[in-house]
N, CA, C and O atoms as a Tripos MOL2 file, in Angstrom:
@<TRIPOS>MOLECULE
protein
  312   311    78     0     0
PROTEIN
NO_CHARGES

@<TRIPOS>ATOM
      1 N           0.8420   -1.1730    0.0000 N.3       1 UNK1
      2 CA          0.0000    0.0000    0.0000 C.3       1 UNK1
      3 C           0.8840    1.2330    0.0000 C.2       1 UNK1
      4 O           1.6710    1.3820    0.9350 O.2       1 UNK1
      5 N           0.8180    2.1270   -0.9740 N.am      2 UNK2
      6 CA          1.0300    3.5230   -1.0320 C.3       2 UNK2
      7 C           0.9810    4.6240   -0.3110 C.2       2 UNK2
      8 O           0.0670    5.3400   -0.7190 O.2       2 UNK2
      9 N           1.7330    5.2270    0.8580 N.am      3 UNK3
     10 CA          0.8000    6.3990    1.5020 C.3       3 UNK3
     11 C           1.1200    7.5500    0.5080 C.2       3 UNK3
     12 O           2.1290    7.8010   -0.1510 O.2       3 UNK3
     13 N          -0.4100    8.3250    0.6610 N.am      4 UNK4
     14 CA          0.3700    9.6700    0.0340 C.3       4 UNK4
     15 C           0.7090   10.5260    1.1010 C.2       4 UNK4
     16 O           0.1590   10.7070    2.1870 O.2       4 UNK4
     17 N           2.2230   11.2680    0.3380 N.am      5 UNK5
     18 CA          2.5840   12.3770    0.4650 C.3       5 UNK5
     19 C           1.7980   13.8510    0.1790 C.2       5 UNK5
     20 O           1.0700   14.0880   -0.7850 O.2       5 UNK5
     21 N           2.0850   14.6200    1.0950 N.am      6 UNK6
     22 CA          1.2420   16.2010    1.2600 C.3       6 UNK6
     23 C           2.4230   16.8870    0.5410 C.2       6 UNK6
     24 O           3.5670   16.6520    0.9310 O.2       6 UNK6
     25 N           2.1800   17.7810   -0.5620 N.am      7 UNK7
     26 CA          3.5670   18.4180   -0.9400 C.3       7 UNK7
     27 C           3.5620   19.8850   -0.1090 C.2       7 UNK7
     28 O           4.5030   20.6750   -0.1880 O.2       7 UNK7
     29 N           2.3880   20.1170    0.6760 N.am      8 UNK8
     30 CA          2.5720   20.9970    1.3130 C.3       8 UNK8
     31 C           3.0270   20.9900    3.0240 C.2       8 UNK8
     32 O           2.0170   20.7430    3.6840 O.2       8 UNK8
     33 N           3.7820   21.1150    3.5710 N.am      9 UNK9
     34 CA          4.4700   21.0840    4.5340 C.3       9 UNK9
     35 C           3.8630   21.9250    5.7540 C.2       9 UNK9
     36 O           4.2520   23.0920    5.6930 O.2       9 UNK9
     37 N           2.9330   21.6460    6.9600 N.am     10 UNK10
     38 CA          2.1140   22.4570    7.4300 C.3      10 UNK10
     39 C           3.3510   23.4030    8.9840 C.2      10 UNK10
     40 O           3.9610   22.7060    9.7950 O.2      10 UNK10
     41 N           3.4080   24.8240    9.0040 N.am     11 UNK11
     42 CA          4.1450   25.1600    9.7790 C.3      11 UNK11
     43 C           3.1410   25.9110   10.6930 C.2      11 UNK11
     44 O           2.0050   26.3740   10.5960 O.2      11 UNK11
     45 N           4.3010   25.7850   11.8050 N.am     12 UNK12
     46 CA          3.3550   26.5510   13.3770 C.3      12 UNK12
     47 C           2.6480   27.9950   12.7650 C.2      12 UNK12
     48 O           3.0370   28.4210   11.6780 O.2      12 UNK12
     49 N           1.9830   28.4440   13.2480 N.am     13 UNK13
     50 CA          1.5340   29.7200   13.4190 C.3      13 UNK13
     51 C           2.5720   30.6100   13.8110 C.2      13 UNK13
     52 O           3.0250   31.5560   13.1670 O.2      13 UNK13
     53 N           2.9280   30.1620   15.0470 N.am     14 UNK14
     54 CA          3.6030   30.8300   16.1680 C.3      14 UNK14
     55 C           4.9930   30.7300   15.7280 C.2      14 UNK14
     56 O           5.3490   29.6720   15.2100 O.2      14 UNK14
     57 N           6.0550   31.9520   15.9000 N.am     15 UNK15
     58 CA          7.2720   31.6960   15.9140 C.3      15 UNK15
     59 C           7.8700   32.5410   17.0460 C.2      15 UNK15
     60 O           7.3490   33.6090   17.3690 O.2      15 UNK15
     61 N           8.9240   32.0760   17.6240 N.am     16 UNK16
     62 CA          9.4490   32.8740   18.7810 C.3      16 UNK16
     63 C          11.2760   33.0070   18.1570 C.2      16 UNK16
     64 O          11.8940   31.9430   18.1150 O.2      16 UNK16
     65 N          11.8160   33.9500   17.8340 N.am     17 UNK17
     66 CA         12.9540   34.1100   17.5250 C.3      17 UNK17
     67 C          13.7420   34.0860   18.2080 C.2      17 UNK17
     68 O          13.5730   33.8370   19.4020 O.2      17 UNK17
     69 N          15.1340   34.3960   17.5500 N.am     18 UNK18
     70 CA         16.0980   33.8150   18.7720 C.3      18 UNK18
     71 C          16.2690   35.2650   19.8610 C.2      18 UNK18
     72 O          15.7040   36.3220   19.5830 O.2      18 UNK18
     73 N          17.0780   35.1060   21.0290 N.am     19 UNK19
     74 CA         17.1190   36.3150   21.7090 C.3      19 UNK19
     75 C          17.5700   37.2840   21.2300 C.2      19 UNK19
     76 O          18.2510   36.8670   20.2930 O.2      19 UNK19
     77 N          17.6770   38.9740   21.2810 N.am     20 UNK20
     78 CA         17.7630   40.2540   20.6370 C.3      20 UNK20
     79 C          18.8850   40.9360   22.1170 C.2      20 UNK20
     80 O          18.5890   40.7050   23.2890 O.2      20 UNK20
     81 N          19.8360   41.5660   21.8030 N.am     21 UNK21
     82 CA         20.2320   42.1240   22.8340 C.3      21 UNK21
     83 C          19.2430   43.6710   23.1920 C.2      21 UNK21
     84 O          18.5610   44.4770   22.5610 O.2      21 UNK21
     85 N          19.6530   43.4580   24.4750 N.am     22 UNK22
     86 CA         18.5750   44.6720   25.0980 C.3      22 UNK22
     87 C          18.5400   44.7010   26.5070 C.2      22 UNK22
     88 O          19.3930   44.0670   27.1290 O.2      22 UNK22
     89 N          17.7510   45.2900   27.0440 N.am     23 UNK23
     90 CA         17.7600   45.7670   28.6090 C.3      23 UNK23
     91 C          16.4280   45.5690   29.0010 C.2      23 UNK23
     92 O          15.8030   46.6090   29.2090 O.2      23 UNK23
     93 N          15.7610   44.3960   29.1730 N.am     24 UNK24
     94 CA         16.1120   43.0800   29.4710 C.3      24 UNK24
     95 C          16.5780   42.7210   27.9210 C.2      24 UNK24
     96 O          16.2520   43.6180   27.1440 O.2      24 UNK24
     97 N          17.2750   41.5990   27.2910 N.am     25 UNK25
     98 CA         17.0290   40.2810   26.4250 C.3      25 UNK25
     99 C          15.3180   40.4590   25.7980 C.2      25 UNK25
    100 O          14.4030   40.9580   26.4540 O.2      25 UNK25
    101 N          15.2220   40.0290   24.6830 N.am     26 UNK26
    102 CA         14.0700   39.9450   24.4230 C.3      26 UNK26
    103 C          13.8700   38.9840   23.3510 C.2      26 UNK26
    104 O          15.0040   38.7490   22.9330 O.2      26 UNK26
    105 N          12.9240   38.2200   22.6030 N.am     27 UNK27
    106 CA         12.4760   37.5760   21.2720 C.3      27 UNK27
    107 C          11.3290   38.2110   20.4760 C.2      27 UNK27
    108 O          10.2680   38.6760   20.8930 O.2      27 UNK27
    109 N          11.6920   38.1380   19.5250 N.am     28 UNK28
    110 CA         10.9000   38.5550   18.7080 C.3      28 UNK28
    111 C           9.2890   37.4480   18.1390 C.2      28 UNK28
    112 O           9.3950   36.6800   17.1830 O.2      28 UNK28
    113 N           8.3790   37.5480   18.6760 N.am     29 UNK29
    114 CA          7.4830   36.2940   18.2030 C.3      29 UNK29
    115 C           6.8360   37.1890   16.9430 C.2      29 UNK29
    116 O           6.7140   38.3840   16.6740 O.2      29 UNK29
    117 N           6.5190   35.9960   16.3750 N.am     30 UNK30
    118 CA          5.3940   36.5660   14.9200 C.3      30 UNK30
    119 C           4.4790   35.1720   14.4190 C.2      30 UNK30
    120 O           4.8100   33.9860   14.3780 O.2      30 UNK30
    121 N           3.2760   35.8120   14.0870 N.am     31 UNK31
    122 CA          2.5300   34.8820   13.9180 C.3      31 UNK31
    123 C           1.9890   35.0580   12.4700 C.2      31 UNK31
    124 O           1.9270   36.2120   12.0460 O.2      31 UNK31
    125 N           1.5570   33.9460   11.5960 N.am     32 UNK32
    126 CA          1.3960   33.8300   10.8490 C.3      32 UNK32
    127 C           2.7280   34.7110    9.9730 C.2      32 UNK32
    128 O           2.3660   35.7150    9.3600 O.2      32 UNK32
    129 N           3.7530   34.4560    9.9370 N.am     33 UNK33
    130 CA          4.8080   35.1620    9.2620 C.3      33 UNK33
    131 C           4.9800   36.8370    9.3880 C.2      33 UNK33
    132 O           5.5730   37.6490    8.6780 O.2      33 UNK33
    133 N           4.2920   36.9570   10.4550 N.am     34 UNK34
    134 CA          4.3530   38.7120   10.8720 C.3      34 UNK34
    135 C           4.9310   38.7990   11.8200 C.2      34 UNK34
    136 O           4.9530   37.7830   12.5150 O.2      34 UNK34
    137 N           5.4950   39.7280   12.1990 N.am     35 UNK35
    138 CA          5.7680   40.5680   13.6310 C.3      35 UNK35
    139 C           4.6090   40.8230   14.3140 C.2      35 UNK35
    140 O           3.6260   41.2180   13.6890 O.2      35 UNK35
    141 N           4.5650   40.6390   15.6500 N.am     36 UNK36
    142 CA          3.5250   40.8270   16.1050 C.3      36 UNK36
    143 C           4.0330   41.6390   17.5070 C.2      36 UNK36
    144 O           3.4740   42.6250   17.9870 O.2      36 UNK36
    145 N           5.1150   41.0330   17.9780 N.am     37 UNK37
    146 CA          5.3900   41.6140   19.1680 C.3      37 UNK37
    147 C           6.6420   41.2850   19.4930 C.2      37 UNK37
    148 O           7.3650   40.6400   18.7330 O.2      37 UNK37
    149 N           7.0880   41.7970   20.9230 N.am     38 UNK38
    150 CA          8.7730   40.8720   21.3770 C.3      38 UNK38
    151 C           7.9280   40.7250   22.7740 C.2      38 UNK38
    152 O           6.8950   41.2080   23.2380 O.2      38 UNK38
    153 N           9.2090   39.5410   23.3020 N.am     39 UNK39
    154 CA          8.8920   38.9110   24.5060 C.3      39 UNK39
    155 C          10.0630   38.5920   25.6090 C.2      39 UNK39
    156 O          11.2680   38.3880   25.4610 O.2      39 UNK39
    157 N           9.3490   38.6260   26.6070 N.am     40 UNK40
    158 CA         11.3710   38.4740   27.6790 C.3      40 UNK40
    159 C          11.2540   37.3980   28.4650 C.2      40 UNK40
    160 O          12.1950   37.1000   29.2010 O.2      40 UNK40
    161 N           9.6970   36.3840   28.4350 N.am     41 UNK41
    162 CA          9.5680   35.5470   28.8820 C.3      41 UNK41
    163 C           8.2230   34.6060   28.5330 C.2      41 UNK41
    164 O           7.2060   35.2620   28.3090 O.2      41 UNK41
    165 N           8.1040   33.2450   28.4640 N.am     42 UNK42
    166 CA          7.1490   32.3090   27.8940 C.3      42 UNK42
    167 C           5.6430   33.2450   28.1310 C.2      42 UNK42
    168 O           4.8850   33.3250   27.1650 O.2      42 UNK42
    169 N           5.3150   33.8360   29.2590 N.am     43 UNK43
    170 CA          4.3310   34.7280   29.7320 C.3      43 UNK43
    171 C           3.6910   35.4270   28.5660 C.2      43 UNK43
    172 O           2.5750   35.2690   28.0710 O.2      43 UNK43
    173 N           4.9110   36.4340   28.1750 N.am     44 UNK44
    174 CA          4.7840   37.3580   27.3200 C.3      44 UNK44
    175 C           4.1220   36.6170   25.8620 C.2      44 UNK44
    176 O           3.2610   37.0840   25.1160 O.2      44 UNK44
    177 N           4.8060   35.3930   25.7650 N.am     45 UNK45
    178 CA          5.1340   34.7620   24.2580 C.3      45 UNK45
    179 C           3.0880   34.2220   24.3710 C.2      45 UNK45
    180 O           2.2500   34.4060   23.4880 O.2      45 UNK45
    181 N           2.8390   33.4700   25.9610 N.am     46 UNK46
    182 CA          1.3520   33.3190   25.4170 C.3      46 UNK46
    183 C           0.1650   34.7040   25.4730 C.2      46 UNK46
    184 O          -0.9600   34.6260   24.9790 O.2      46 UNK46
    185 N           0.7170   35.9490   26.1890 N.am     47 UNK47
    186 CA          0.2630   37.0670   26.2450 C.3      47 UNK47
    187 C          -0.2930   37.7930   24.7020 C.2      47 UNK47
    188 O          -1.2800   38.5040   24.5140 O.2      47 UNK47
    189 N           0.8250   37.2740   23.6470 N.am     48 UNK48
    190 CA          0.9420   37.8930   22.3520 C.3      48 UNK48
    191 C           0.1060   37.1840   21.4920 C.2      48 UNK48
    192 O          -0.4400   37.7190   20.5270 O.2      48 UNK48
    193 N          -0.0450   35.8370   21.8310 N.am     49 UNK49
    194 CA         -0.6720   35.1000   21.0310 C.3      49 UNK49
    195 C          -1.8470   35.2450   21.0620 C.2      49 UNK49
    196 O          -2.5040   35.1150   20.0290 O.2      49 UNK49
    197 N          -2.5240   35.6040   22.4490 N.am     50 UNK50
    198 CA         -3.3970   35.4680   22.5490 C.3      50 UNK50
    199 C          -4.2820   37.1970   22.2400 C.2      50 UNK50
    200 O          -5.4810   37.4690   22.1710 O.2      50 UNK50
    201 N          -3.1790   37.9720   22.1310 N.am     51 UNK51
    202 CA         -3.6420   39.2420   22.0180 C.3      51 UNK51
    203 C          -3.7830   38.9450   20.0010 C.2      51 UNK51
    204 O          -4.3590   39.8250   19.3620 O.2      51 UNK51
    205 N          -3.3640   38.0200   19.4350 N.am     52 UNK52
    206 CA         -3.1400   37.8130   17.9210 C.3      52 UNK52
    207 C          -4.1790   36.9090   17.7870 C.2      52 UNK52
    208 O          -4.1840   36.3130   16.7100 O.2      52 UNK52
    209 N          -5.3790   36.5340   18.8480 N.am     53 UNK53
    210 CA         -6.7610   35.7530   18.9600 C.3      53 UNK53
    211 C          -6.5620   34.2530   18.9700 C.2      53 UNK53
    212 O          -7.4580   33.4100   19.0050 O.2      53 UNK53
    213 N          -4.7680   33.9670   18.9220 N.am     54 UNK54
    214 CA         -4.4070   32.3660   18.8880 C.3      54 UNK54
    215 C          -4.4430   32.0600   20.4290 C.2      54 UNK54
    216 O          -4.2370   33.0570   21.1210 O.2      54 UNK54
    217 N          -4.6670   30.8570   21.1280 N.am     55 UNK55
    218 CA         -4.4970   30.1350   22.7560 C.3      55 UNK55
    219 C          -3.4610   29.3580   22.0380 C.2      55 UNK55
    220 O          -3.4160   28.6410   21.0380 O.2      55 UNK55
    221 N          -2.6870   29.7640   22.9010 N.am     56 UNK56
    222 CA         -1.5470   28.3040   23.2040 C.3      56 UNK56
    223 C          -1.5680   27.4020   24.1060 C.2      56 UNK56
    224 O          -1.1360   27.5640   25.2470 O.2      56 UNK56
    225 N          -1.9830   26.5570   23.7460 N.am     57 UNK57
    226 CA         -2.1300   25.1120   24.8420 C.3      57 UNK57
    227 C          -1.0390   24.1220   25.8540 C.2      57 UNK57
    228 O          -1.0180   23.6360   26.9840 O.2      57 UNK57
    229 N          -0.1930   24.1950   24.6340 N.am     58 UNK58
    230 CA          1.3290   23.3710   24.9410 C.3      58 UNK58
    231 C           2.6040   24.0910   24.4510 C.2      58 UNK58
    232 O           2.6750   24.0480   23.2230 O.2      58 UNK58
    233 N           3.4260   24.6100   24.9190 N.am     59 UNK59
    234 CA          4.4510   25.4020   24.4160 C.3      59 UNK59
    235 C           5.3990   24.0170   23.6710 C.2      59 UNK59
    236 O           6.0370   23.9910   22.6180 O.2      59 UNK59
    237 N           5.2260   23.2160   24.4500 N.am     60 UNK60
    238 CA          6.3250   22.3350   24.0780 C.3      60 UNK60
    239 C           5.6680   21.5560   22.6230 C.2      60 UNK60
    240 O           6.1540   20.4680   22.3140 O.2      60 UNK60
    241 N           4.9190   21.9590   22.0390 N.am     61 UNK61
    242 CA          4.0650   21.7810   20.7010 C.3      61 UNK61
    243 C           4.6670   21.8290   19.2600 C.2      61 UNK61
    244 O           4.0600   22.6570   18.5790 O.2      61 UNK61
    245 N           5.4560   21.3350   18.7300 N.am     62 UNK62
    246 CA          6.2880   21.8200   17.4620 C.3      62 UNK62
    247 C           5.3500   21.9540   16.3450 C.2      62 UNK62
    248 O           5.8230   22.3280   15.2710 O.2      62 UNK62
    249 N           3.7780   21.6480   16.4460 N.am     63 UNK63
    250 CA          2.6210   21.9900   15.3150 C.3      63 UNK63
    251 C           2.1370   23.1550   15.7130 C.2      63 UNK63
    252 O           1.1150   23.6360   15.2240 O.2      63 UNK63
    253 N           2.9280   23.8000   16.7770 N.am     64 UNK64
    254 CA          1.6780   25.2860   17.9760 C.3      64 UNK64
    255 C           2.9240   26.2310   17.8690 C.2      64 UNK64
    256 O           2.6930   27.2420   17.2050 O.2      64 UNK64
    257 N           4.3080   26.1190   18.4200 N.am     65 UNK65
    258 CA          5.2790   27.0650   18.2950 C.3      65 UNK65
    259 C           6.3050   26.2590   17.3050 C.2      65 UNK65
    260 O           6.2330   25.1440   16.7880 O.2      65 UNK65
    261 N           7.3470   27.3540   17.2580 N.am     66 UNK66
    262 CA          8.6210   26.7850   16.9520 C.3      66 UNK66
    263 C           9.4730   27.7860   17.4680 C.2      66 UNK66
    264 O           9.6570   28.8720   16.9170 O.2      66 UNK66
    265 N          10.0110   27.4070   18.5650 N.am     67 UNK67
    266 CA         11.4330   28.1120   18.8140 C.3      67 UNK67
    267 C          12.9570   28.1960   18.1390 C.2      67 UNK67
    268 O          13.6450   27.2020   17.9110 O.2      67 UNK67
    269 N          13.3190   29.4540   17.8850 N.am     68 UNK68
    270 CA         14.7080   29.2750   16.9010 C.3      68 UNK68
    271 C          15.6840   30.2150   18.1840 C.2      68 UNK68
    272 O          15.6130   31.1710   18.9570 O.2      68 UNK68
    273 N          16.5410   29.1680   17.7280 N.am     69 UNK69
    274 CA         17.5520   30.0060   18.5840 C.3      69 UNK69
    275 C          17.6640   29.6160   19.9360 C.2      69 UNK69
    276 O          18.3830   30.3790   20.5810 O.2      69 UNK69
    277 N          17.0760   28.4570   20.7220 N.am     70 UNK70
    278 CA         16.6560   28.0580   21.4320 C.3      70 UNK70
    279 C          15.5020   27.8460   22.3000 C.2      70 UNK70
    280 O          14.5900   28.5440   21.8540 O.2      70 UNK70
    281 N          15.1370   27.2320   23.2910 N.am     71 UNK71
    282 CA         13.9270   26.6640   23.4300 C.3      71 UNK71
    283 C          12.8830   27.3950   24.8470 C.2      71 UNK71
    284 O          13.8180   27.7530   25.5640 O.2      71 UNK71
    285 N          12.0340   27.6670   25.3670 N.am     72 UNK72
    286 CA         11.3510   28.4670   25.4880 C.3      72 UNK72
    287 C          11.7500   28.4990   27.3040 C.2      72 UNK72
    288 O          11.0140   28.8550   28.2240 O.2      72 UNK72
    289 N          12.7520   28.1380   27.3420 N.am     73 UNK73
    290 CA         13.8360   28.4860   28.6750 C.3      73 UNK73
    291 C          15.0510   29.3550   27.9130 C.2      73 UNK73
    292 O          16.0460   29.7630   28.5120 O.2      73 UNK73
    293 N          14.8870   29.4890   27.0090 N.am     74 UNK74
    294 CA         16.3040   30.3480   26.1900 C.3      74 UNK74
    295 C          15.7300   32.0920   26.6240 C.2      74 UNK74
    296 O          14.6150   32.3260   26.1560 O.2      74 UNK74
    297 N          16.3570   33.2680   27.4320 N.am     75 UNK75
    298 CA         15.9370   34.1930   27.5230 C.3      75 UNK75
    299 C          17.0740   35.0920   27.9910 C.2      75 UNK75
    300 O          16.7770   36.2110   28.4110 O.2      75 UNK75
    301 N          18.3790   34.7000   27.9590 N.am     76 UNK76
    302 CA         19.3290   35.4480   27.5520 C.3      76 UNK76
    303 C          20.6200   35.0400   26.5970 C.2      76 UNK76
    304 O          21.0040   33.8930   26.3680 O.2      76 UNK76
    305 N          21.1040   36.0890   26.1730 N.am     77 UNK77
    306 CA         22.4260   36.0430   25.0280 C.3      77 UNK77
    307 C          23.2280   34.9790   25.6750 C.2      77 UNK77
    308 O          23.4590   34.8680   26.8790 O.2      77 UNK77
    309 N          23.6630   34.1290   24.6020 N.am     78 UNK78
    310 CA         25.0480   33.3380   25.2220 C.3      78 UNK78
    311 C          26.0390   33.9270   25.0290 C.2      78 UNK78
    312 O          27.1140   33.4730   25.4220 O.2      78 UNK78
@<TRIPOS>BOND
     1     1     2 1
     2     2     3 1
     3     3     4 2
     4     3     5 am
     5     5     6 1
     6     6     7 1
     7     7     8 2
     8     7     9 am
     9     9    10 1
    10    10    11 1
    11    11    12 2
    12    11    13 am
    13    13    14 1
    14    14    15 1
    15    15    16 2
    16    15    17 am
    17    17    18 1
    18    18    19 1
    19    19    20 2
    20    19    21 am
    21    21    22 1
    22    22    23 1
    23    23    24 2
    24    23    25 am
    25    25    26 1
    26    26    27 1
    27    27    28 2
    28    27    29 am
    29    29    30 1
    30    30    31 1
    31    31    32 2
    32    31    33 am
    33    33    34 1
    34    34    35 1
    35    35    36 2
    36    35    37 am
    37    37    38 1
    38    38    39 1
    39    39    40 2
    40    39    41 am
    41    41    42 1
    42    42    43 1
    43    43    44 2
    44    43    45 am
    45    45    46 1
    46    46    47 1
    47    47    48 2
    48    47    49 am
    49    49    50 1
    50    50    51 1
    51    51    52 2
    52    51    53 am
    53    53    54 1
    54    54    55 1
    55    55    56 2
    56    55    57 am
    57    57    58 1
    58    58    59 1
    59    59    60 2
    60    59    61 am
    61    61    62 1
    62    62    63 1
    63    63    64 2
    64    63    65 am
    65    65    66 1
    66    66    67 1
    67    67    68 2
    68    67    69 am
    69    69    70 1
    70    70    71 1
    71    71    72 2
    72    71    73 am
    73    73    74 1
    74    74    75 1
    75    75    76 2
    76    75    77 am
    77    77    78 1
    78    78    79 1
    79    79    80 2
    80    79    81 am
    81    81    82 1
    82    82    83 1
    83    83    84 2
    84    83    85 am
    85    85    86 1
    86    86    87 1
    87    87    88 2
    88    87    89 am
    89    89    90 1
    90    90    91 1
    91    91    92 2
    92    91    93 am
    93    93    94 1
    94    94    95 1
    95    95    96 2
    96    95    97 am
    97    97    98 1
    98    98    99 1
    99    99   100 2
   100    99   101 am
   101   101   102 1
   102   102   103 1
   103   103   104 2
   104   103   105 am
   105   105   106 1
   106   106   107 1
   107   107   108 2
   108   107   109 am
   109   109   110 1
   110   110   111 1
   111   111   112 2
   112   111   113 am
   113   113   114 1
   114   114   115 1
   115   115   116 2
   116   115   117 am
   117   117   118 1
   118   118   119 1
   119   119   120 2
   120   119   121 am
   121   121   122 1
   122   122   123 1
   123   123   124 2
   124   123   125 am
   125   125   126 1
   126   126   127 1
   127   127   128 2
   128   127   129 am
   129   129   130 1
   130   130   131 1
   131   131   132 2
   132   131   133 am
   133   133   134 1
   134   134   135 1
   135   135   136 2
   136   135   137 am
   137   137   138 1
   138   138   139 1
   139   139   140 2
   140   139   141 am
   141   141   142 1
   142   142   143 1
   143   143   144 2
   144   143   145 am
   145   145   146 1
   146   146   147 1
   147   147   148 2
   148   147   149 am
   149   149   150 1
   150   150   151 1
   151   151   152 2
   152   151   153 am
   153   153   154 1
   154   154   155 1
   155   155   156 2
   156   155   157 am
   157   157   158 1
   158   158   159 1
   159   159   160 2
   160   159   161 am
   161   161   162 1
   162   162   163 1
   163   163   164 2
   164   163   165 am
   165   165   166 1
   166   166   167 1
   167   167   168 2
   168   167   169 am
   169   169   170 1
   170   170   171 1
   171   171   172 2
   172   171   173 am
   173   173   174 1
   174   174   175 1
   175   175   176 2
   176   175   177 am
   177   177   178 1
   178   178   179 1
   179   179   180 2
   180   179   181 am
   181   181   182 1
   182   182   183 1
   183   183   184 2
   184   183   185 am
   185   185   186 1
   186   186   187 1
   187   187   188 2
   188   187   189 am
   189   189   190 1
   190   190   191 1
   191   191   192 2
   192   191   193 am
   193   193   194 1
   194   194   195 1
   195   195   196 2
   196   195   197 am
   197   197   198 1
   198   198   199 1
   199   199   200 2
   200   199   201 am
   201   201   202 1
   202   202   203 1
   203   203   204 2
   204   203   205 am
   205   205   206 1
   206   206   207 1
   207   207   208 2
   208   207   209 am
   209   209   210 1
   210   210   211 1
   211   211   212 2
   212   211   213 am
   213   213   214 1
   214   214   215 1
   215   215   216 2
   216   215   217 am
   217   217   218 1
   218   218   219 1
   219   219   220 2
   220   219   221 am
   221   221   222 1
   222   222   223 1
   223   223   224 2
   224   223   225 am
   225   225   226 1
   226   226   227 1
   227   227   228 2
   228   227   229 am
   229   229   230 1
   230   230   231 1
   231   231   232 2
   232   231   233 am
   233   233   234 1
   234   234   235 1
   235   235   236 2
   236   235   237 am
   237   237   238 1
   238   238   239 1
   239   239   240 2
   240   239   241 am
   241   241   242 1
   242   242   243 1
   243   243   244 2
   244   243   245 am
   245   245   246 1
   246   246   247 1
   247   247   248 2
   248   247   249 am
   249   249   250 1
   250   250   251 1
   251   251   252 2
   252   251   253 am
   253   253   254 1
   254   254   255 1
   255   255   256 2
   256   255   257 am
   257   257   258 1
   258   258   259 1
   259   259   260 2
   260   259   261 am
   261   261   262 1
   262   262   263 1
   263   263   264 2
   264   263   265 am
   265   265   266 1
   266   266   267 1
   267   267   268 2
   268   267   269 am
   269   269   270 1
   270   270   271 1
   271   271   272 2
   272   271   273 am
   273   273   274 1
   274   274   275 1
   275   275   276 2
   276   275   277 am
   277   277   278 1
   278   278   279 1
   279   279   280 2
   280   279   281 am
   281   281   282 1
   282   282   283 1
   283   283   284 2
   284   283   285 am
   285   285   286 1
   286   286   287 1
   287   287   288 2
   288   287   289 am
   289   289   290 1
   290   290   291 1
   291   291   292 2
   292   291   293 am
   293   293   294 1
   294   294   295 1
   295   295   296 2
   296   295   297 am
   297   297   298 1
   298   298   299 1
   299   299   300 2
   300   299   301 am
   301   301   302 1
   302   302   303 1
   303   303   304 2
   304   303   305 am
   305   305   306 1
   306   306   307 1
   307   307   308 2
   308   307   309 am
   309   309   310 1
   310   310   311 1
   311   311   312 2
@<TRIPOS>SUBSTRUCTURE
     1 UNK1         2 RESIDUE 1 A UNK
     2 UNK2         6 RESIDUE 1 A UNK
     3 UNK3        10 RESIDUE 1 A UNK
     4 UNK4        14 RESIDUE 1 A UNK
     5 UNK5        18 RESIDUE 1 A UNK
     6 UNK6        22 RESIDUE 1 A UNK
     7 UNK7        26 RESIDUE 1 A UNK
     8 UNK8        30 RESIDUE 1 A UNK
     9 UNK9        34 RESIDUE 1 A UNK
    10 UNK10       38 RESIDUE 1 A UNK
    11 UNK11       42 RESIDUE 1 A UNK
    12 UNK12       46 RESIDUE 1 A UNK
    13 UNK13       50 RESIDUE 1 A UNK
    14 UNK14       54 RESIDUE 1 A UNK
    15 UNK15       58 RESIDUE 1 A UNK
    16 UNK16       62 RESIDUE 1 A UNK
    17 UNK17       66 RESIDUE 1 A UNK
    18 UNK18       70 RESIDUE 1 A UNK
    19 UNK19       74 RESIDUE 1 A UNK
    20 UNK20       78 RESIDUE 1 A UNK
    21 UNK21       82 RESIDUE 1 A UNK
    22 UNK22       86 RESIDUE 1 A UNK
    23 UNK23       90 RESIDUE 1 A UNK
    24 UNK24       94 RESIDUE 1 A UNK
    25 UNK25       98 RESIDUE 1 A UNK
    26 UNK26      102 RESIDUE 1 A UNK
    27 UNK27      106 RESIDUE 1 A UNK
    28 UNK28      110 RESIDUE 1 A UNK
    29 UNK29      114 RESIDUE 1 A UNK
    30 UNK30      118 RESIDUE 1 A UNK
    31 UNK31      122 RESIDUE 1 A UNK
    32 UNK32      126 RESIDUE 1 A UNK
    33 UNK33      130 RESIDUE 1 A UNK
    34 UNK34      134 RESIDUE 1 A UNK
    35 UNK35      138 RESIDUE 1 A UNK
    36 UNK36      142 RESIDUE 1 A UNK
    37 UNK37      146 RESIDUE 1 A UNK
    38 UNK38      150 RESIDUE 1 A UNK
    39 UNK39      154 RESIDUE 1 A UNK
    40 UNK40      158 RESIDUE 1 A UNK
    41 UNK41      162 RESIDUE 1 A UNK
    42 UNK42      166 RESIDUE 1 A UNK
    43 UNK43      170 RESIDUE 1 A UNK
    44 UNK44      174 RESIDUE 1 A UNK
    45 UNK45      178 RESIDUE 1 A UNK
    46 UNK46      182 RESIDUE 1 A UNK
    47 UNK47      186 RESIDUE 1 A UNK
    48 UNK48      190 RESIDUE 1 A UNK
    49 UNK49      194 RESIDUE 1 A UNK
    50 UNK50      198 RESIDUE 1 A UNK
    51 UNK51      202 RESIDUE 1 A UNK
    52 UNK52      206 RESIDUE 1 A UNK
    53 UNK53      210 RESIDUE 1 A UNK
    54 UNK54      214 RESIDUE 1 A UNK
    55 UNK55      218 RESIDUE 1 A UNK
    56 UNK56      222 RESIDUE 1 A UNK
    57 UNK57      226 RESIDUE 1 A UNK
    58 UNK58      230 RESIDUE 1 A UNK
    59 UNK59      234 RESIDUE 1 A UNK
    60 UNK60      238 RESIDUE 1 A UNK
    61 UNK61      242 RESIDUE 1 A UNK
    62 UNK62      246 RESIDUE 1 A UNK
    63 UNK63      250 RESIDUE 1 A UNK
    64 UNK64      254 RESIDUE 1 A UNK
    65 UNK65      258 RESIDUE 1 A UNK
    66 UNK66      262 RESIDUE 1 A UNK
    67 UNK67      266 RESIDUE 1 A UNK
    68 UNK68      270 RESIDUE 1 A UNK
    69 UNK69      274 RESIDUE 1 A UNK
    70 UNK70      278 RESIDUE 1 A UNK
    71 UNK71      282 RESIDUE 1 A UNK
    72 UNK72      286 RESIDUE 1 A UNK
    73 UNK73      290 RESIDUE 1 A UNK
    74 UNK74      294 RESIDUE 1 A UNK
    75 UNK75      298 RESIDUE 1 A UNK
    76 UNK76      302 RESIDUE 1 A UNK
    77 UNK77      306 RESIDUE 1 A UNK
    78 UNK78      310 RESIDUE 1 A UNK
């Protein structure tokens, strides 16, 4: 039996970028491929989403976020 393949590749909504130097540290999240806001902690990151009408359920979700740059304990420069 055959499975099919999707040639379309389905990505999070949510993106949280890597940290930004600043006073605090911050990330940049964007949803649906926009800027939407920055963030200095997971708080902020479901604060934005939800101000962007998305609930985040599970951070640890790779179909709900995707963290770059590290993972949603990442909140200062190395």
């Amino acid at each position: 039996m055959t499975e099919s393949t999707s040639p379309h590749i389905s990505a999070p909504r949510i993106v949280v970028l890597g940290v930004q130097p600043g006073d605090p540290p911050f990330r940049i999240v964007e949803v649906d491929g926009e800027v939407v806001g920055t963030a200095t902690s997971m708080t902020d990151v479901l604060l934005t989403a939800a101000s962007a009408g998305l609930t985040i359920h599970d951070l640890d979700d790779p179909d709900t976020v995707r963290w770059v740059g590290g993972g949603k304990y990442t909140w200062t420069l190395h």
